[in-house]
C-alpha positions in Angstrom: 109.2 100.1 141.0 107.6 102.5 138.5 103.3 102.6 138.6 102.0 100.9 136.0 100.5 104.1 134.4 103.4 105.8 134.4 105.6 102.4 132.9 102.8 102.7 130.0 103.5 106.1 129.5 107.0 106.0 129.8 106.4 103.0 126.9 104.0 105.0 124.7 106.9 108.3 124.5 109.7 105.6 124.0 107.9 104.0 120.8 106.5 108.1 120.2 110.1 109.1 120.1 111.6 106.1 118.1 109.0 107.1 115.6 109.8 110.5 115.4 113.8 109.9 115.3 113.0 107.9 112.1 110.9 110.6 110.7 113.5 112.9 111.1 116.2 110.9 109.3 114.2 110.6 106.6 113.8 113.9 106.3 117.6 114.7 106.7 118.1 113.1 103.7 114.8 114.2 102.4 113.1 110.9 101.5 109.8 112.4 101.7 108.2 109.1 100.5 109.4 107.2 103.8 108.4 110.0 105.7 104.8 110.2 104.6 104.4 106.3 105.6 105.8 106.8 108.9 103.3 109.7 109.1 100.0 107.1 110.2 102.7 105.6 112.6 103.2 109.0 114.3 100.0 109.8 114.4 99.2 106.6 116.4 102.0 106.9 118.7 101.5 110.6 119.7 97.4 109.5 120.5 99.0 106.6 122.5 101.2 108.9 124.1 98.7 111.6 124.8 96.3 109.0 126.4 99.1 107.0 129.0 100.2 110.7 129.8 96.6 111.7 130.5 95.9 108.6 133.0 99.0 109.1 134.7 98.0 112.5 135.6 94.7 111.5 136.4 95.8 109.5 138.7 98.3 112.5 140.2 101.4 110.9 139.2 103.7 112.3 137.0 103.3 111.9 133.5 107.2 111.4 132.8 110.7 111.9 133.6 112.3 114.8 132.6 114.6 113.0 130.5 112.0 111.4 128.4 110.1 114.8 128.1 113.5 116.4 127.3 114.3 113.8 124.7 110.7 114.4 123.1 110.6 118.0 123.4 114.3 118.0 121.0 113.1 115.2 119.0 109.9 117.7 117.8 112.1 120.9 117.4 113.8 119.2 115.0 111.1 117.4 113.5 109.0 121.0 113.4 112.7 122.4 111.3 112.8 119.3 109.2 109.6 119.4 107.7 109.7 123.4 107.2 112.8 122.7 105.3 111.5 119.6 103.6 108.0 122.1 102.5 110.5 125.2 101.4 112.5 122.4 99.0 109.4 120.7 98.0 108.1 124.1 96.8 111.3 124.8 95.3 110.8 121.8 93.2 107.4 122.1 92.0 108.3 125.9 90.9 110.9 124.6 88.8 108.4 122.3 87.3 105.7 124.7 86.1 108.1 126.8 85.3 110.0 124.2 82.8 106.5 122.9 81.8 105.3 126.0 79.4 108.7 125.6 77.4 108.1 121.7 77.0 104.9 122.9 75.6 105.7 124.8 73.7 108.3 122.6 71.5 111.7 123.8 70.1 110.4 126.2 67.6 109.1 128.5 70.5 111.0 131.7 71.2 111.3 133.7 74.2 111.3 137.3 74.9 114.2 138.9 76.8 112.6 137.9 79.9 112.3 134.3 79.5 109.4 134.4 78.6 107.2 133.1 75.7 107.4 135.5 73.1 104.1 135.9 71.5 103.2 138.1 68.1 106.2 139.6 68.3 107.8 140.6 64.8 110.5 138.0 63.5 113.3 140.0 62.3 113.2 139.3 58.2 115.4 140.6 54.7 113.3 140.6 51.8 114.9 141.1 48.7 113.0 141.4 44.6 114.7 142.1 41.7 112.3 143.3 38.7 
């Protein structure tokens, strides 16, 4: 039979580590919005986790099987790589958007320099032709 700390502990990574899976799908497919509301559910989690760990070493028993600290320690490397890559395509995105922002400004009758760029005073190539 397992101690109760350590049955509380072993409870606390299992709901940690369900949390964290779900996280991580959401962040596969990058459905940053269900990600953020899991985020208050992690948070919770990994303190409850944190504290059945701590009293299970307090009371010199270990804080978890490997397995479980194997399971969590793969679950977090990916959940580390999924939310780099979810921050590199989230800044991707907003670049895009100030980027495309001036030219929405700036109407149709804007024109752009070689560089993309707004083109501003620059001569307007013009034929002007009098007879007298």
């Amino acid at each position: 039979m397992t101690d109760p700390n350590t049955q509380t502990a072993i409870s606390a990574a299992d709901a940690l580590a369900s949390t964290i899976a779900a996280e991580n799908t959401a962040l596969a497919a990058l459905d940053l919005p269900v990600a953020i509301r899991l985020l208050a559910q992690k948070r919770q989690h990994g303190e409850a986790f944190l504290a059945a760990q701590a009293r299970s070493l307090a009371a010199g028993l270990p804080a978890l099987p490997r397995d479980r600290l194997k399971q969590l320690a793969e679950l977090t490397t990916d959940n580390k790589r999924l939310l780099e890559r979810a921050i590199i395509v989230q800044g991707r995105v907003i670049s895009s958007i100030a980027r495309a922002v001036p030219r929405a400004v700036a109407g149709p009758n804007q024109r752009y320099g070689g560089d993309g760029k707004p083109a501003h005073g620059r001569p307007v190539a013009m034929a002007l032709s009098a007879r007298a």
